[in-house]
C-alpha positions as CSV (number, residue, x, y, z in Angstrom):
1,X,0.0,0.0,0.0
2,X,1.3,3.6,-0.7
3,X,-1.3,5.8,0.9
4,X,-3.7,4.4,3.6
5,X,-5.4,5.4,7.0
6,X,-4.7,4.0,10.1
7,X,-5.9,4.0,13.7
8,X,-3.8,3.6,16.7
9,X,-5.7,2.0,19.8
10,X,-3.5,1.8,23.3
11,X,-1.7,4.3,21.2
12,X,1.3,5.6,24.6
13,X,3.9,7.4,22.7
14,X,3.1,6.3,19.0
15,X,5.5,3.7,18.1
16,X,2.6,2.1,15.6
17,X,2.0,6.1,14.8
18,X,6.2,6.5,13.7
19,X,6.2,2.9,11.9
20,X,2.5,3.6,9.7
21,X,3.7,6.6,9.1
22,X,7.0,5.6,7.8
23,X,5.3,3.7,5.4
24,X,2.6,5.9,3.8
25,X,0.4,5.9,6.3
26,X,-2.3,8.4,8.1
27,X,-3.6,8.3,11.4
28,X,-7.2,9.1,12.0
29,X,-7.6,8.4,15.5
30,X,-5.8,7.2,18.2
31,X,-6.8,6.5,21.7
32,X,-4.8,6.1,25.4
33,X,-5.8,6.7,28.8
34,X,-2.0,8.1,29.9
35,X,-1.9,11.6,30.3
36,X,1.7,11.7,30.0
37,X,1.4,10.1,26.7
38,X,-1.4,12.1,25.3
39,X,0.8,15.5,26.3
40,X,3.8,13.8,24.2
41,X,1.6,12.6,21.4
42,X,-0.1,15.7,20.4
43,X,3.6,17.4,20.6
44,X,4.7,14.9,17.9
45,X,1.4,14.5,16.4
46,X,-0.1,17.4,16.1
47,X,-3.4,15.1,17.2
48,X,-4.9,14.4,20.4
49,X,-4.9,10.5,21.7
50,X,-6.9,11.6,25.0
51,X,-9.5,8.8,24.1
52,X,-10.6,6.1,26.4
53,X,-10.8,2.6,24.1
54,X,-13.7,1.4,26.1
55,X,-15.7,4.4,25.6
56,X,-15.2,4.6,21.9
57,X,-18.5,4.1,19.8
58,X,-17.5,1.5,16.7
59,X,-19.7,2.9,14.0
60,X,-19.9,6.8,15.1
61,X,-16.4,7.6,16.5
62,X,-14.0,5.6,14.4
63,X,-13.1,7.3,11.1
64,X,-12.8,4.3,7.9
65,X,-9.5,3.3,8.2
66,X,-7.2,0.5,6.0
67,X,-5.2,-0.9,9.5
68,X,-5.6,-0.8,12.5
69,X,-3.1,-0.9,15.1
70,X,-3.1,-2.2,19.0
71,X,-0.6,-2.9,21.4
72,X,-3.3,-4.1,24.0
73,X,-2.4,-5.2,27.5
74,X,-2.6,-8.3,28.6
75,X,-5.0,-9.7,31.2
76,X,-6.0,-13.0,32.2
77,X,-8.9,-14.2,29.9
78,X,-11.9,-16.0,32.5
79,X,-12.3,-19.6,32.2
80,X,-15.7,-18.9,33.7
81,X,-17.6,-18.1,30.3
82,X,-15.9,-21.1,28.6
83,X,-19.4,-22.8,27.6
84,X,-20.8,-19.5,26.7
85,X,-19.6,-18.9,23.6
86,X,-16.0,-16.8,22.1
87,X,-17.4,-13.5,23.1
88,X,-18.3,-14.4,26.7
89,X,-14.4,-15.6,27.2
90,X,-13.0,-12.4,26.1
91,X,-15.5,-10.1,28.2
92,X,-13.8,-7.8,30.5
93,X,-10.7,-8.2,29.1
94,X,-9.4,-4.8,26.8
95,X,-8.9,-7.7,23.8
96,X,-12.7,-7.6,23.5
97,X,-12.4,-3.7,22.9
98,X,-10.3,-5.0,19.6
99,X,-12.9,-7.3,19.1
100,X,-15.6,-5.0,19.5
101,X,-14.1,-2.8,17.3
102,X,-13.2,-5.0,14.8
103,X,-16.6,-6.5,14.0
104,X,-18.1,-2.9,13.5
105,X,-15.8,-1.5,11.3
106,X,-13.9,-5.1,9.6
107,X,-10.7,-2.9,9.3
108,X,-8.7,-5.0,6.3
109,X,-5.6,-5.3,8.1
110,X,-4.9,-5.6,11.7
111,X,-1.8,-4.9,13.6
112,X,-1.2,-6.3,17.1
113,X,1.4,-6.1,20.0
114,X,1.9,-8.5,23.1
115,X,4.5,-9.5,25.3
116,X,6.4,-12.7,24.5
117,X,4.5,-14.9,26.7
118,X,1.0,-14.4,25.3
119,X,1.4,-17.3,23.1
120,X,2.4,-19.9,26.2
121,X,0.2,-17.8,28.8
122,X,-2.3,-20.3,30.9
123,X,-0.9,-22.9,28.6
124,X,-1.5,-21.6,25.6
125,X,-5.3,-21.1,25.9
126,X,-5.1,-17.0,25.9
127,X,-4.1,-17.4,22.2
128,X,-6.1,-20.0,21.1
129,X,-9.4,-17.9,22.9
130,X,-7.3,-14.8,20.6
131,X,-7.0,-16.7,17.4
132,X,-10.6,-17.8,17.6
133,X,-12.1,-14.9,18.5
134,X,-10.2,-13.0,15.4
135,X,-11.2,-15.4,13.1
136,X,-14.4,-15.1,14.0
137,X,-14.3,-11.5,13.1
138,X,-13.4,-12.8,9.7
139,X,-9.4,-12.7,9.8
140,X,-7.1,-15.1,8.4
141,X,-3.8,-14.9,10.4
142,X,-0.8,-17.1,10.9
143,X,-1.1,-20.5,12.5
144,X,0.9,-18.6,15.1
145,X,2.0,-15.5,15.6
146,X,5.6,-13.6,14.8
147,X,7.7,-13.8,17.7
148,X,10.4,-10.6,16.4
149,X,13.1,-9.0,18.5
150,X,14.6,-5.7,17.7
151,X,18.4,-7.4,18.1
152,X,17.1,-9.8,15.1
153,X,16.8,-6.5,12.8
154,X,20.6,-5.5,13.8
155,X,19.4,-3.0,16.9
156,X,21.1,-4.0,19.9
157,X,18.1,-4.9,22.1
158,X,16.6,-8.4,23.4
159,X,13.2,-7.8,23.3
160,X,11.1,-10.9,22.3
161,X,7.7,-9.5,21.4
162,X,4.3,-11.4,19.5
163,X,3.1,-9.5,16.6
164,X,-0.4,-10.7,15.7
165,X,-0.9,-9.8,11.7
166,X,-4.3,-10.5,10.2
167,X,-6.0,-9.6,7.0
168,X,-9.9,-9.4,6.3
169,X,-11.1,-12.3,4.6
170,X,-14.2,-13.9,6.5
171,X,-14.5,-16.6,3.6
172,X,-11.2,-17.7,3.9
173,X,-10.7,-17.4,7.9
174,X,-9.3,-21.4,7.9
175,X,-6.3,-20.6,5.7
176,X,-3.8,-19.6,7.7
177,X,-1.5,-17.0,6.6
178,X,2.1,-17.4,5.3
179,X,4.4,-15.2,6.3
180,X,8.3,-16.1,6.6
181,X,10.7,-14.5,8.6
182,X,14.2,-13.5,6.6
183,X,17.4,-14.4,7.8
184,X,17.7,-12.5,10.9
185,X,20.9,-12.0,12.7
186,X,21.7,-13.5,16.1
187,X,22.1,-11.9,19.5
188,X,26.4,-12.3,19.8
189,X,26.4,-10.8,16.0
190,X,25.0,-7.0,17.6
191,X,27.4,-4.3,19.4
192,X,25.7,-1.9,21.4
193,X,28.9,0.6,21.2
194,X,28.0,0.6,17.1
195,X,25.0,2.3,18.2
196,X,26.2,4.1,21.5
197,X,29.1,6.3,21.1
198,X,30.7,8.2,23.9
199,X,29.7,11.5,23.7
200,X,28.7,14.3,26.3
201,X,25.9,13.3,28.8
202,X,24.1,15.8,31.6
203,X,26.1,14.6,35.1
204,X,23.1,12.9,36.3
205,X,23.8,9.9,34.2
206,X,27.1,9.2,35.0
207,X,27.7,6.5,37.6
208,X,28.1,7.8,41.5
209,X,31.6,7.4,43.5
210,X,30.3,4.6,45.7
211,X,29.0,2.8,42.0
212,X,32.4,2.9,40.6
213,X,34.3,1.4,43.5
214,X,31.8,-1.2,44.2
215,X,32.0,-1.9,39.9
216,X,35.6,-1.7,40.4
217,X,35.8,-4.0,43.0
218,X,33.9,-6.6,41.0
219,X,36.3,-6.1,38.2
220,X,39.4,-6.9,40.3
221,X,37.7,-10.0,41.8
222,X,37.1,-11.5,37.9
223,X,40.5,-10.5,36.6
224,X,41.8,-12.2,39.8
225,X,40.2,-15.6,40.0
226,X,41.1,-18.1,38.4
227,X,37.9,-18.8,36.5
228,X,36.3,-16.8,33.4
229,X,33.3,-18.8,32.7
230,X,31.2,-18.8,35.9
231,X,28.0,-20.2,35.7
232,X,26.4,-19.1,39.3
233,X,25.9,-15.9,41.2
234,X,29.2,-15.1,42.8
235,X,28.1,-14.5,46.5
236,X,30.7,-13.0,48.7
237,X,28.4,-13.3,52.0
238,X,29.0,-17.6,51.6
239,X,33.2,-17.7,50.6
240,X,34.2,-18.9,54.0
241,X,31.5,-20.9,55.2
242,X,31.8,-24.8,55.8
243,X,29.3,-25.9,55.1
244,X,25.6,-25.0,53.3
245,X,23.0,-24.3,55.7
246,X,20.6,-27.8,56.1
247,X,17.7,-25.2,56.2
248,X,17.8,-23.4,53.2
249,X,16.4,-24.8,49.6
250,X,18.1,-27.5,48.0
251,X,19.1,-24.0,44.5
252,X,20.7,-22.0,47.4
253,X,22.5,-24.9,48.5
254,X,24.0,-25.5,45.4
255,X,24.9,-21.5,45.2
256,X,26.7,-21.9,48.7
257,X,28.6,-24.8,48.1
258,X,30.1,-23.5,44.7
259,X,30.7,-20.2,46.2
260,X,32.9,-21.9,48.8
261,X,34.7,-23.9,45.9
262,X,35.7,-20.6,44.3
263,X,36.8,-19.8,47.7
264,X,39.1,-22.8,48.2
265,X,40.5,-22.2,45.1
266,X,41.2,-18.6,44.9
267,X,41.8,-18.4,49.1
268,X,44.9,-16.3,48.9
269,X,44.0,-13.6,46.5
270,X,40.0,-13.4,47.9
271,X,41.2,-13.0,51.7
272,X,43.3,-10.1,49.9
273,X,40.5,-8.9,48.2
274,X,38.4,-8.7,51.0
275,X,40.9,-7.3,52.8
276,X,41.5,-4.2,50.5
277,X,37.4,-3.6,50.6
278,X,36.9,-4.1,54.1
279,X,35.3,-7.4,54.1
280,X,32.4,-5.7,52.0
281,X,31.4,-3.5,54.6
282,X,31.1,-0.3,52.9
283,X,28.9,-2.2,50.2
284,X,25.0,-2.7,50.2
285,X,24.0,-6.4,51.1
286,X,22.7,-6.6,47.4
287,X,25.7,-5.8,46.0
288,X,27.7,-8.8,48.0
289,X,26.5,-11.2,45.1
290,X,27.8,-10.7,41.1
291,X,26.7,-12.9,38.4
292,X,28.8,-12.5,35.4
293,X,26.6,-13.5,32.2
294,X,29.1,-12.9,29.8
295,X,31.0,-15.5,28.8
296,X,34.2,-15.3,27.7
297,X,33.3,-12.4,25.2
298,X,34.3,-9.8,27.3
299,X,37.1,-9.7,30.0
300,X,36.2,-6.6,32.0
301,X,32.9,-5.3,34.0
302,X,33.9,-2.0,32.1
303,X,33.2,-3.4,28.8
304,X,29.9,-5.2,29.4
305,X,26.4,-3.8,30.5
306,X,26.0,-3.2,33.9
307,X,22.9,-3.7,36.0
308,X,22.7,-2.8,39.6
309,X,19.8,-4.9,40.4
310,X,17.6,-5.7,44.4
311,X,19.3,-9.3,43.1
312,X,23.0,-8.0,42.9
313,X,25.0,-7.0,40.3
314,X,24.9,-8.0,36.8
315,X,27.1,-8.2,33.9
316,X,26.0,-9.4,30.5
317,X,27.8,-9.2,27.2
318,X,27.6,-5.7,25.1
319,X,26.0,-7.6,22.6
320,X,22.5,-6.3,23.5
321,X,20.9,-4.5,26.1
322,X,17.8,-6.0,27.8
323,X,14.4,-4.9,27.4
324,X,13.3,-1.8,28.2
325,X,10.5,-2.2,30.3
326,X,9.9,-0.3,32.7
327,X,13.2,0.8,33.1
328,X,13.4,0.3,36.9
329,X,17.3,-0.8,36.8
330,X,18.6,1.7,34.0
331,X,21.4,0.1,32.5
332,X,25.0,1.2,33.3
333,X,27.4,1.5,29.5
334,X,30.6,-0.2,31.2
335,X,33.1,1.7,28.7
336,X,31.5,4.9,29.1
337,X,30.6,4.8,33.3
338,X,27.7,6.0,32.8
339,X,23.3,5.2,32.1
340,X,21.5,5.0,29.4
341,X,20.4,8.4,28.6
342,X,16.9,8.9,27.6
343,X,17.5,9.7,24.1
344,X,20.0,6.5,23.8
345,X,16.1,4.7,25.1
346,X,14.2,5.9,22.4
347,X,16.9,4.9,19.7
348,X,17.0,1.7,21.3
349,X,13.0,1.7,19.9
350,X,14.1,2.8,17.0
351,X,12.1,6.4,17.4
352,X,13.9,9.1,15.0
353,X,16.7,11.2,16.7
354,X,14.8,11.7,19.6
355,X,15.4,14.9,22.0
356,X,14.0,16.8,24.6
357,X,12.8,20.0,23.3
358,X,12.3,20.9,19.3
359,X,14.4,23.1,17.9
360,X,12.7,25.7,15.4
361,X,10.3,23.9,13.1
362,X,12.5,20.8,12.8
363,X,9.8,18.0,13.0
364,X,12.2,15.5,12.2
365,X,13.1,14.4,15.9
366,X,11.0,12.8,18.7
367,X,10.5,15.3,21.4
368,X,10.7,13.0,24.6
369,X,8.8,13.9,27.6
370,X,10.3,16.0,29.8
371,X,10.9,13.7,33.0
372,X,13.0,11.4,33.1
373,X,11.0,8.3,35.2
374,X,8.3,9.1,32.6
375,X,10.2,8.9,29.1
376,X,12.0,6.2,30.4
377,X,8.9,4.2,31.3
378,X,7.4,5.2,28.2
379,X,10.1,4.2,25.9
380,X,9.8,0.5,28.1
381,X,6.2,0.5,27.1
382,X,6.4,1.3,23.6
383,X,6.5,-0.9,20.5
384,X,9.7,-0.9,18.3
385,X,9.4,0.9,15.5
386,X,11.4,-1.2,12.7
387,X,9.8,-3.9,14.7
388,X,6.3,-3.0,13.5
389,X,7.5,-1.8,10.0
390,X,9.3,-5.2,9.1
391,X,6.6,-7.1,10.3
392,X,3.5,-4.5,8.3
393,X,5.8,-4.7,5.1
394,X,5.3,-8.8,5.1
395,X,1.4,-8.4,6.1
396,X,0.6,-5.3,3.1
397,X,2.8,-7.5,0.8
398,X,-0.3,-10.3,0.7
């Protein structure tokens, strides 16, 4: 399709809005209860979102549009109304807005965003109450859905997501579509310092003194040992016990006893470590355990992706970041000592050169919301944009 209309249901910040529009398309409504996201779509939009789904007539308040777009949340679908029939199983539920929608208007194309587990959720019922619900509507889709991550497009982020594609045809609803995946690249072949460069940040996102000394800490300890593959949490707190506690559960059992293996076998330079840091006693409990998920790829914590998590610190390969949702734990770039910044996020979702306020009558860029906590969270929330354009270029291609 070269020209068409869209609309954009549970529409946050506009990912579907950036992707359709990428690709020819115009939106004619779009609808979110987040009034943080309504201030930042009409911004970038030039439209008002501040639309409730669930109020939304079908006929009267939903312009004719060619696609229509959703990333709906997901909530567990009754098993109560299981004898009463497709619709009954889906009341309640903000799916049966799509629904709703969808057998008023029979948009020809449909568009839809879940988290990974949707397909597997209450073992695998939710998408088989999904699939029969849409065909129902009259849409053939695939026997199951696309399961796309941005790192697979070359964008260093894992970030599994379903993308539910369907097309109008209510006579043809028991042919499944057929839509291949191309060759997509692998986690290990992404770098996330091809895509984040050291450049000049605002102080607030560079790493604190008490950060770097407990990061540097860590980073002595691994060049130290005499292991580079470890494959369980490294917890300081267990090194010199004798024996695992007969109370606790058989997985932190296991944890102790290989702690106090590493211990054995590294004695001399870990009794010096601890010396040097005060046997951990200017560090938060949380940050007494490491686990190193990086392989052998990397051979610093100042090269991999930091996370300072309630679990303990976390290094993982620079191969891709995790998924931004909700951005609780903002990841630390190792090389650069510092967070991603907010604008780093919204690349990340592939949003064009995002910033924070719009210069002149550049509309070109992505003006982010103002606050931190909520651009962040908004970013987490959003769909990727070259996500959603790969996967609409298969479904227009029908």
């Amino acid at each position: 399709m070269n020209r068409f209309r869209f609309v954009d249901l549970f529409s946050g910040i506009g990912g579907f809005h950036q992707a359709m529009e990428q690709l020819g398309g115009e939106c004619v409504l779009a609808a979110e209860i987040d009034s943080f996201c309504n201030k930042v779509y009409q911004e970038n939009y030039g439209m008002s979102s501040d639309r409730n789904v669930q109020e939304l007539d079908a006929l009267k308040d939903i312009p004719p549009h060619e696609v229509l777009c959703a990333g709906f949340p997901c909530q567990a679908f009754s098993k109560a109304g299981k004898q009463e029939g497709l619709g009954d199983e889906t009341r309640g539920t903000l799916f049966f807005e799509i629904a709703r929608i969808l057998r008023a208007q029979h948009s020809p194309y449909i568009i839809l965003e879940n988290v990974r587990n949707l397909v597997s959720h209450d073992h695998g019922n939710t998408w088989k109450i999904i699939k029969k619900v849409l065909k129902e509507c009259g849409y053939r889709l695939m026997e199951k859905p696309l399961i796309v991550s941005p790192h697979q497009l070359g964008i260093p982020q894992l970030r599994e997501r379903v993308i539910i594609l369907g097309k109008y045809e209510p006579d043809n609803v028991e042919e499944p579509l057929s839509i291949k995946l191309d060759a997509k690249k692998k986690k290990n072949d992404n770098c996330i310092y091809d895509v984040i460069t050291e450049e000049p940040v605002e102080e607030k996102y560079y790493i604190s003194e008490y950060e770097e000394m407990v990061l540097a800490a860590w980073d002595e300890f691994y060049q130290g040992i005499n292991r580079k593959v470890i494959g369980f949490p490294i917890w300081a707190d267990f090194f010199r016990y004798e024996k695992a506690p007969e109370d606790f559960p058989d997985w932190k059992r296991g944890f102790v006893e290989k702690n106090m293996t590493l211990y054995q076998e590294n004695k001399q330079f870990i009794d010096q470590w601890l010396e040097k840091y005060h046997q951990l006693e200017d560090f938060a409990p949380t940050h007494h355990k490491m686990e190193w998920q990086a392989g052998t790829m990397i051979d610093s914590v100042w090269e991999g992706v930091i996370q300072l998590r309630p679990s303990g610190v976390r290094i993982k390969a620079p191969t891709c970041f995790p998924a931004l949702v909700a951005m609780v734990q903002i990841p630390i770039i190792g090389r650069y000592r510092r967070r991603l910044t907010v604008e780093e996020a919204g690349r990340l979702q592939s949003f064009p050169n995002p910033v924070r306020e719009r210069m002149g009558e550049d509309r070109d860029s992505f003006v982010c919301d103002e606050s931190d906590q909520q651009a962040y969270k908004q970013f987490g929330n959003s769909v990727n944009v070259e996500v959603v354009k790969y996967c609409a270029r298969k479904l227009f291609a029908l």
